[in-house]
N, C-alpha and C positions, 0 to 999 in steps of 0.2 A: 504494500500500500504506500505509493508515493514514492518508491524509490529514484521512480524516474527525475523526480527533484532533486537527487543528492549529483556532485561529480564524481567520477572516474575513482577516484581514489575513498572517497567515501561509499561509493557503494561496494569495494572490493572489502575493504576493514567492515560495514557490515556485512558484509558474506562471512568473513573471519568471526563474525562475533555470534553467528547466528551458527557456525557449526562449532565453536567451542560451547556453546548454550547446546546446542545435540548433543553430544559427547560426555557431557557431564557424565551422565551415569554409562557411560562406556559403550553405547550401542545406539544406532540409530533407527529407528522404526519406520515401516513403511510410510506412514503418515510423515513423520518427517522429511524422510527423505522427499517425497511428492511436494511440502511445503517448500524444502530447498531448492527442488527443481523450480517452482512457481517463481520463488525471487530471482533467481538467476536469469531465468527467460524474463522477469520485469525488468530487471538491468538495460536490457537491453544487446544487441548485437555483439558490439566491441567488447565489453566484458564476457556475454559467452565462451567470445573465442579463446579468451587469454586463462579464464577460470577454471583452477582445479578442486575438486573436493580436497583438499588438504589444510589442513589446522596450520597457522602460525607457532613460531615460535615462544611467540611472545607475546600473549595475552595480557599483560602489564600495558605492553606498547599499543595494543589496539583499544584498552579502553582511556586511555590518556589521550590517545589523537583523539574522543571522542569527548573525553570532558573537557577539553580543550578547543571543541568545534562549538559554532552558535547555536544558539539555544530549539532555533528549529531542526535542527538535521540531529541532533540528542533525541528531538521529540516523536521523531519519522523513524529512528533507527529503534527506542525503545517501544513505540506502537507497532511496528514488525516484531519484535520480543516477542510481544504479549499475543501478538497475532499466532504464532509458532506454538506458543504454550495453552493458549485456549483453544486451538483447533483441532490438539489431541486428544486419543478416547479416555488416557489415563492422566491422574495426576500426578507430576512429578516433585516433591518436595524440592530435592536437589537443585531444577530448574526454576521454583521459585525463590529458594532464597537467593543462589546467582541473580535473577532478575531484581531481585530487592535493593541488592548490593551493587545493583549497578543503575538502581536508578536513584542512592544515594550519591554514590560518585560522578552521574551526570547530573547532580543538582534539580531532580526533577520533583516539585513539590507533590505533598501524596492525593492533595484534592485531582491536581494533573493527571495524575496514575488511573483516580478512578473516572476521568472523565475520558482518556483515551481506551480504558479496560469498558467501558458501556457503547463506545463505536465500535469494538471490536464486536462486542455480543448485537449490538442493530447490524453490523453487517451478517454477523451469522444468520439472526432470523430472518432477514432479508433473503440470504439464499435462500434457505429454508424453506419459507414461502412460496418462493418461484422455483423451487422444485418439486413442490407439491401442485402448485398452478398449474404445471405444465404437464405432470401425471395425471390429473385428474380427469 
């Protein structure tokens, strides 16, 4: 959601942030993976071609470029988070404290949180809807 707003380099460091958020608990689930593939094809073309599944070394280094970046591209890259973690069938504790911890270290107040975490669930029923619209 919205990646197409960030540049070249911010959308490669969230790729990195979005599969060290997979990985957490060691294994990636079909659901993920299909969410991973989803951003990667939003990026767009020229990041396709250059992007690997592979983890950074240095996840230190990829969330400092980000609490170091303006306050909108924290807010695109932490609503892709929450996108990831709410679209899966199970809950992962793991994944939310990481995501807690990184949306103190990108300074993102928590009234903020709950207001990108409630577009996340109207985009869900949204599909929702129009998948049932269209079955019926």
């Amino acid at each position: 959601m919205l990646l197409n707003l960030l540049n070249r380099k911010e959308k490669l460091k969230f790729l990195d942030l979005a599969l060290h958020m997979i990985n957490i608990d060691g294994r990636m689930t079909d659901a993920e993976e299909q969410l991973l593939s989803m951003f990667v094809a939003e990026v767009g073309d020229g990041i396709v071609k250059e992007y690997q599944y592979n983890l950074s070394k240095d996840l230190e280094e990829t969330i400092k470029y980000f609490t170091d970046s303006a306050l909108p591209v924290r807010n695109i890259a932490y609503l892709n988070l929450l996108f990831l973690t709410m679209h899966e069938p199970f809950y992962n504790t793991s994944q939310h404290f990481f995501l807690e911890d990184l949306r103190k270290e990108f300074s993102i107040k928590e009234t903020k949180k709950k207001q990108l975490m409630r577009l996340v669930y109207e985009q869900r029923d949204f599909l929702e809807k129009v998948k049932r619209s269209i079955n019926e």
